[in-house]
C-alpha positions in Angstrom: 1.9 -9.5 -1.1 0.0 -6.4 -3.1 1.6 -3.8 -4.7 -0.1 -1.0 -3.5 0.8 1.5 -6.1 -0.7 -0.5 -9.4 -2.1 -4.0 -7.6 0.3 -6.5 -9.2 0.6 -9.9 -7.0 4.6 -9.9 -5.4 4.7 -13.8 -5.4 8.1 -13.7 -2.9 7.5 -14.7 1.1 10.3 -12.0 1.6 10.6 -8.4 0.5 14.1 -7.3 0.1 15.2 -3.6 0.6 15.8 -3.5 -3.2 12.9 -5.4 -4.9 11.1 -3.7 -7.6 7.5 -4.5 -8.9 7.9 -6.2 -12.6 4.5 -4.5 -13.2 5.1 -0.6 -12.2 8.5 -0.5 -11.0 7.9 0.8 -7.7 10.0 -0.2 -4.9 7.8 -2.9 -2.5 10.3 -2.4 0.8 8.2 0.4 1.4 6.2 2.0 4.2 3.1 2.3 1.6 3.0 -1.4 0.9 4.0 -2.3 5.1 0.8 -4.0 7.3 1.9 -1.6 9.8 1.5 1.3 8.0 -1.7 3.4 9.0 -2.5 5.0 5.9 -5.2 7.2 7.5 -2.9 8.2 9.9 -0.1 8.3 7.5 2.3 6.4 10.0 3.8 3.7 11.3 1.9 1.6 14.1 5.1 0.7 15.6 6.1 2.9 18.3 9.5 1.1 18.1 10.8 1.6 14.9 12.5 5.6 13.6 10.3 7.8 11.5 10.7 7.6 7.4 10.6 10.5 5.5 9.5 9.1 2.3 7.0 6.6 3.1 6.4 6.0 -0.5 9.4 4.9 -1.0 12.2 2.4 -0.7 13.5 2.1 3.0 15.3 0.1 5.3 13.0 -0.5 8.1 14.2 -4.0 10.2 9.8 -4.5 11.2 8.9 -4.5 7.7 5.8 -6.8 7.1 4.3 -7.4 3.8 0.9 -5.9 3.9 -1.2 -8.7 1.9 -4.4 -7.0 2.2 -6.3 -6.0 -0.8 -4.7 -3.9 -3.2 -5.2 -0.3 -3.4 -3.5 1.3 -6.9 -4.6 4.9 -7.5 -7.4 3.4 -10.0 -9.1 0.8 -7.5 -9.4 3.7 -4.5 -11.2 6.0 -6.8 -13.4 3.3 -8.0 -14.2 2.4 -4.1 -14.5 5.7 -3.3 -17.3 6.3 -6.2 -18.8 3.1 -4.8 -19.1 4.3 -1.3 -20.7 7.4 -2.4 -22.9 5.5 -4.6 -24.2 3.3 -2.2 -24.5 6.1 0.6 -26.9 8.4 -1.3 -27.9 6.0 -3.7 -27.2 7.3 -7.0 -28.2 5.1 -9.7 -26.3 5.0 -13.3 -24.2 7.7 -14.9 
């Protein structure tokens, strides 16, 4: 898995409720760094699982599932973002 706060590679199978990042220290067991987490949305998908207050940080949710999609820190989001709008109305160079 990713962690999605700085993009460090979590090379466990498992996420335990307590696991830290060795990078950034953030907690991992959380709904932020969960493939069911709809980040648009700012939910969970799951319709069977109780509501989290902090979604950023460390929980106890039983459906946990390490999101391994592509990382997305605070730096790599604002790099895509200036991308996208980049490539939309095609700005070239600084």
């Amino acid at each position: 898995m990713i962690c999605k706060h700085c993009g460090s590679r979590y090379p466990g199978r498992t996420v335990g409720f307590g696991i830290l990042c060795e990078k950034c220290g953030e907690y991992l067991h959380t709904c932020f760094n969960c493939a069911l987490y709809n980040s648009n949305a700012e939910r969970c998908r799951s319709h069977t699982t109780e509501a989290v207050s902090d979604r950023r940080g460390r929980n106890y949710c039983e459906e946990f599932i390490p999101d391994t999609r592509t990382a997305a820190g605070p730096d790599s989001v604002k790099d895509k973002i200036a991308d996208d709008f980049k490539t939309l109305f095609r700005v070239d160079g600084e």
